[in-house]
C-alpha positions as CSV (number, residue, x, y, z in Angstrom):
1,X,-56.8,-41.2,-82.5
2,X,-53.1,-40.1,-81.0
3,X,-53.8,-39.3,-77.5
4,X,-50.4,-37.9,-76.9
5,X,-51.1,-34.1,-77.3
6,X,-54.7,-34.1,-77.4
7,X,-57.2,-32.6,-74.9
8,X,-59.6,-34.2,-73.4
9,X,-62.7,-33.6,-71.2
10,X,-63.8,-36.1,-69.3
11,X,-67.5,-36.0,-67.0
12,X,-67.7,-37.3,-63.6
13,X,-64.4,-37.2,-62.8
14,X,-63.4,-37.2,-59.1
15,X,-64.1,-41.0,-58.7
16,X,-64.2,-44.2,-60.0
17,X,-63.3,-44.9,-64.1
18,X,-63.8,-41.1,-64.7
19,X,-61.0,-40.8,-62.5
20,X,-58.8,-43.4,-63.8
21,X,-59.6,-41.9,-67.2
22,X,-58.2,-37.7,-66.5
23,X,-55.2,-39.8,-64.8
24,X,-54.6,-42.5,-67.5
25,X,-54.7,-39.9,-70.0
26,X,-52.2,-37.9,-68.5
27,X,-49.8,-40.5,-68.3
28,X,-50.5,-41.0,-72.4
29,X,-49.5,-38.1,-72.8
30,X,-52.6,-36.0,-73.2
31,X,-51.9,-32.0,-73.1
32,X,-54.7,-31.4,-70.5
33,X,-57.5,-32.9,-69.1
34,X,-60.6,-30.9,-68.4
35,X,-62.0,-33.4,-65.0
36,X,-64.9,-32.4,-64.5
37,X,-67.3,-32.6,-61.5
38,X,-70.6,-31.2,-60.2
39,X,-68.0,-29.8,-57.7
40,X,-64.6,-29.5,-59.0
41,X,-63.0,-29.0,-55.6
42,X,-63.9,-32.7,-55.4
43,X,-61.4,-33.5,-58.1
44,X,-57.9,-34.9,-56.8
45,X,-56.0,-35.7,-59.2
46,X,-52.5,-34.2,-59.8
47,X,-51.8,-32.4,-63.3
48,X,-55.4,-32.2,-64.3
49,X,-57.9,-28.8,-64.8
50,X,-60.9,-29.3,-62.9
51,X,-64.1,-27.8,-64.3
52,X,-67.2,-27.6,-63.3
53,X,-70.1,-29.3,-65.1
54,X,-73.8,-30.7,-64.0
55,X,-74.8,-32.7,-66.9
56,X,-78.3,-32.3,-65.9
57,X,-78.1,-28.7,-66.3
58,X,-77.6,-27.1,-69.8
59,X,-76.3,-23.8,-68.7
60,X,-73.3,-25.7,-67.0
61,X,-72.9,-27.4,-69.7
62,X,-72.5,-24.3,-71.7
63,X,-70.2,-22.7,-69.1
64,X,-67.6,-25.6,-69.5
65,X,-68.1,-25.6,-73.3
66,X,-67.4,-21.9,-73.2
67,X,-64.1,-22.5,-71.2
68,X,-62.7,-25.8,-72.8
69,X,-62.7,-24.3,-76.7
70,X,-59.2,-26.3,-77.0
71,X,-61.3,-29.9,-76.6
72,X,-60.1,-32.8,-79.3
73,X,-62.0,-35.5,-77.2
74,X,-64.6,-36.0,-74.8
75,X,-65.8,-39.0,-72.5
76,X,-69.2,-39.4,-71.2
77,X,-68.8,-41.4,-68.4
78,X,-71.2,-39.4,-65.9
79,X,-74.1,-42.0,-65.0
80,X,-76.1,-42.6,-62.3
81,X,-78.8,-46.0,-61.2
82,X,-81.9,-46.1,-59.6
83,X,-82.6,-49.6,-59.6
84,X,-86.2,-48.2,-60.7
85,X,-88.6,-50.4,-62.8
86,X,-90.5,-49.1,-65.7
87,X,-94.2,-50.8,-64.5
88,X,-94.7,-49.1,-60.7
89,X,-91.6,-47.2,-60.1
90,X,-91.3,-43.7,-59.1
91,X,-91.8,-42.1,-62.6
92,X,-89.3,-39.0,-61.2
93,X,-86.4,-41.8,-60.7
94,X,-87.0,-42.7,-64.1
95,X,-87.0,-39.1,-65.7
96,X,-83.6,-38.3,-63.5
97,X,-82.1,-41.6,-65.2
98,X,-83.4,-40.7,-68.7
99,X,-81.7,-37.0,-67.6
100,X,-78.6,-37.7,-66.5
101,X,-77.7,-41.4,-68.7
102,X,-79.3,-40.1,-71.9
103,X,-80.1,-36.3,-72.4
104,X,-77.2,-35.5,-70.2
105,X,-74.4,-37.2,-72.7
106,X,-76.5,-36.0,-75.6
107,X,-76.2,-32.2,-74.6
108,X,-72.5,-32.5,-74.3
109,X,-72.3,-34.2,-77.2
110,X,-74.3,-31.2,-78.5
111,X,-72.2,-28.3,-77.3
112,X,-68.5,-30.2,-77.7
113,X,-69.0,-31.2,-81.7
114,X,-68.5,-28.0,-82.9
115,X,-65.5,-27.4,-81.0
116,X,-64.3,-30.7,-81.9
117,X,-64.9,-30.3,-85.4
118,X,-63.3,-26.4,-85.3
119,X,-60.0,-28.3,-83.9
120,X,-60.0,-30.5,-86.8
121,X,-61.8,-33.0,-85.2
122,X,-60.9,-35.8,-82.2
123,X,-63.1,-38.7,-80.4
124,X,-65.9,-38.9,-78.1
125,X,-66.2,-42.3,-75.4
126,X,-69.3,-43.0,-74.8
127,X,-69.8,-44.8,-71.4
128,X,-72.8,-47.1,-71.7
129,X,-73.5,-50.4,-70.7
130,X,-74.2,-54.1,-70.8
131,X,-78.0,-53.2,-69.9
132,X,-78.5,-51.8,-72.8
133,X,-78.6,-54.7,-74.5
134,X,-79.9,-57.2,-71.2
135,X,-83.2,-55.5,-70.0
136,X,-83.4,-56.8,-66.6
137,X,-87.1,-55.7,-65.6
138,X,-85.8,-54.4,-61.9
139,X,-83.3,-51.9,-63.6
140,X,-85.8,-51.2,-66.4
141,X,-85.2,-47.0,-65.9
142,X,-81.7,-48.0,-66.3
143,X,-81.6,-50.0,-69.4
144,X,-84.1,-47.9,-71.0
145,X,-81.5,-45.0,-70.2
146,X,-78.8,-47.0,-71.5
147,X,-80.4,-48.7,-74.3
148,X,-81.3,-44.8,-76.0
149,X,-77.7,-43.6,-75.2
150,X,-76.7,-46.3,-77.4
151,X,-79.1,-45.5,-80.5
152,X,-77.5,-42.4,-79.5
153,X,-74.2,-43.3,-80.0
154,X,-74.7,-45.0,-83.6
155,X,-76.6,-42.1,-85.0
156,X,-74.2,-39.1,-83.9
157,X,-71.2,-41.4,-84.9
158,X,-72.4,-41.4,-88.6
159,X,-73.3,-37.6,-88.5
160,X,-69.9,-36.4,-86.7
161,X,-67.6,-38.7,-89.4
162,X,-67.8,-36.3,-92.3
163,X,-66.8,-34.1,-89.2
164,X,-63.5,-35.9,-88.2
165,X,-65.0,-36.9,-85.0
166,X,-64.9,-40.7,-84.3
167,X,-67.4,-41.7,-81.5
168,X,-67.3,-45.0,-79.8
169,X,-69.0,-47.2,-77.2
170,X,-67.9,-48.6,-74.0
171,X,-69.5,-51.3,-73.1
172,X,-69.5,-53.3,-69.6
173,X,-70.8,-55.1,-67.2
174,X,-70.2,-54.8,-63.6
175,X,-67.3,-53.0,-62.0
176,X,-66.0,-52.3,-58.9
177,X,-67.2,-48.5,-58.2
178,X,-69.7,-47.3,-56.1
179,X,-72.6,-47.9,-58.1
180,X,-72.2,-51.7,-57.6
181,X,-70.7,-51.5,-53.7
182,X,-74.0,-53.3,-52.7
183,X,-73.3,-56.2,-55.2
184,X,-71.3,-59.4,-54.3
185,X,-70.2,-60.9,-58.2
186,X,-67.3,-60.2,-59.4
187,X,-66.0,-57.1,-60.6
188,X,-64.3,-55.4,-63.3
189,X,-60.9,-53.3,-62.0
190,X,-61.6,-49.5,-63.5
191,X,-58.0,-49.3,-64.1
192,X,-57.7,-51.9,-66.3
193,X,-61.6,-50.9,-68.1
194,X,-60.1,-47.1,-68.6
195,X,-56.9,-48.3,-70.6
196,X,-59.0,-51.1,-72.0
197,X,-61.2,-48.4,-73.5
198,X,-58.4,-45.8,-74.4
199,X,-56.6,-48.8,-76.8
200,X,-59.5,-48.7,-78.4
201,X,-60.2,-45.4,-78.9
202,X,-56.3,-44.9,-80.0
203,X,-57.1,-48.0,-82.9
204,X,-60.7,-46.4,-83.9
205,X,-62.8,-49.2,-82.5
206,X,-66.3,-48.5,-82.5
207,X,-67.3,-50.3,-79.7
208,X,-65.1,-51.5,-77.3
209,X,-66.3,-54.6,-75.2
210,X,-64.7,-54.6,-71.5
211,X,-65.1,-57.9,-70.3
212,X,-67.0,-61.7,-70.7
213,X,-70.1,-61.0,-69.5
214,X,-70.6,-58.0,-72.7
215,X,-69.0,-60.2,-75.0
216,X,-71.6,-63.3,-74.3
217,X,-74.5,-60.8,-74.3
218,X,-73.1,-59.2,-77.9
219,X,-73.3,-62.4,-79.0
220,X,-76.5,-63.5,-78.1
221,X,-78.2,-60.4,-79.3
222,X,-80.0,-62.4,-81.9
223,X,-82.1,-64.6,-80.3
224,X,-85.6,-64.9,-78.8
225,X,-86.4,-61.7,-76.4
226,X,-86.9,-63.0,-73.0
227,X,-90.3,-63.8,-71.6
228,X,-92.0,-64.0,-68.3
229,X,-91.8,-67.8,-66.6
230,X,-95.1,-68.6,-64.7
C-alpha cells in the first residue's frame, strides 16, 4: 500500500507506538491521521485529527466510524495487560483483556471494512504480539487475548482481499512503553517498531516480525508444547 495520500486511523494514540505511528505517518506523507484516544485532548501531536474512540465501547466506535468515512487504513494498536492467569485470576481482568485485545480490534475492524472497501480499499495493522504464540501461564489472560486476535487477523485478511483491503500482523516482543516500565530486559525502540511495521505494510507483508526474540519463537512454532517441570 502507498502511504503517501492515504488516511489513516490509528487507536491508542497519545502515547507510545500509537504515537509514533499518527507521527511517522505524517512524515510519509499520509493526508490525515485520525489519532485517536479515549480522550483526545490527550493527543499531542502536531498535524494530526484527534478523535475520540473507547474500543471497549461500540457506540464510540460507531461515532468515530461515522466521522472518519475518508479512512483507507487503520491500525489496531490499542492494548492493554493484566498480568492475569487463566487458573485463579480475577475472571473480570480476564474478560477486560479479551475486551479490549480481542473484541475491541474486532469491532473496529467491523465498522472500518466497509468504509475501507467504499474507498477502494487500503490496509489494516494489526498490533499483536509475541504471546500469542509463547503462552507464559502468568500472562495467560494476555496470550489468550493475543493468541484469538491473531486467528483474528488470518481469517478477516482472507475475507477483506476480494475487498482490496490487505490486513497484516505486527508481531513483537518487548518494548520500551509503559506497559513493560516494570521490566528490566531489553527493549525494542517504538520508533524504530512503527517504521519497521509501516515498510511492511507499504511491501504487503503479512506479518511483519519486529525483532529476535519473534523471529526465534516463529521459528520454533513446531515443536513440542511446553509442559510443567516437577
Amino acid at each position: 500500500m502507498d502511504l503517501h495520500d492515504s488516511v489513516a486511523v490509528v487507536t491508542g494514540s497519545n502515547r507510545g507506538l500509537g504515537r509514533e505511528f499518527a507521527a511517522q505517518l505524517l512524515e510519509r506523507g499520509a493526508k490525515k491521521v485520525y489519532a485517536t484516544a479515549r480522550d483526545p485532548e490527550s493527543v499531542q501531536i502536531a498535524g494530526v485529527t484527534p478523535l475520540g474512540l473507547d474500543i471497549t465501547d461500540p457506540d464510540s466506535i460507531a461515532r468515530a466510524a461515522a466521522i472518519a468515512g475518508d479512512a483507507t487504513m487503520i491500525i489496531n494498536n490499542a492494548g492493554i495487560t493484566t498480568g492475569t492467569s487463566l487458573v485463579d485470576g480475577d475472571l473480570a481482568q480476564i474478560e477486560l483483556e479479551m475486551e479490549t485485545n480481542f473484541y475491541g480490534p474486532l469491532r473496529v475492524t467491523r465498522a472500518f471494512a466497509p468504509i475501507l472497501a467504499s474507498n477502494g480499499g487500503g490496509a489494516i495493522l494489526n498490533v499483536l504480539s509475541v504471546i500469542s504464540w509463547l503462552h507464559i501461564p502468568r500472562a495467560g489472560a494476555y496470550a489468550a487475548a493475543k493468541a484469538a486476535a491473531w486467528a483474528m487477523t488470518d481469517a478477516t485478511r482472507q475475507e477483506l482481499a476480494p475487498h482490496g483491503i490487505h490486513v497484516a500482523a505486527l508481531q513483537l516482543a518487548y518494548m520500551d512503553t509503559d506497559m513493560t516500565a516494570h521490566l528490566d530486559v531489553a527493549k525494542a525502540n517504538p520508533a524504530d517498531v512503527a517504521a519497521l511495521a509501516l515498510d511492511g505494510i507499504e511491501t504487503d507483508l503479512t506479518e511483519i516480525l519486529a525483532d529476535e526474540i519473534t523471529r526465534n519463537v516463529k521459528q520454533g512454532l513446531s515443536a513440542s508444547p511446553a509442559v510443567a517441570v516437577a
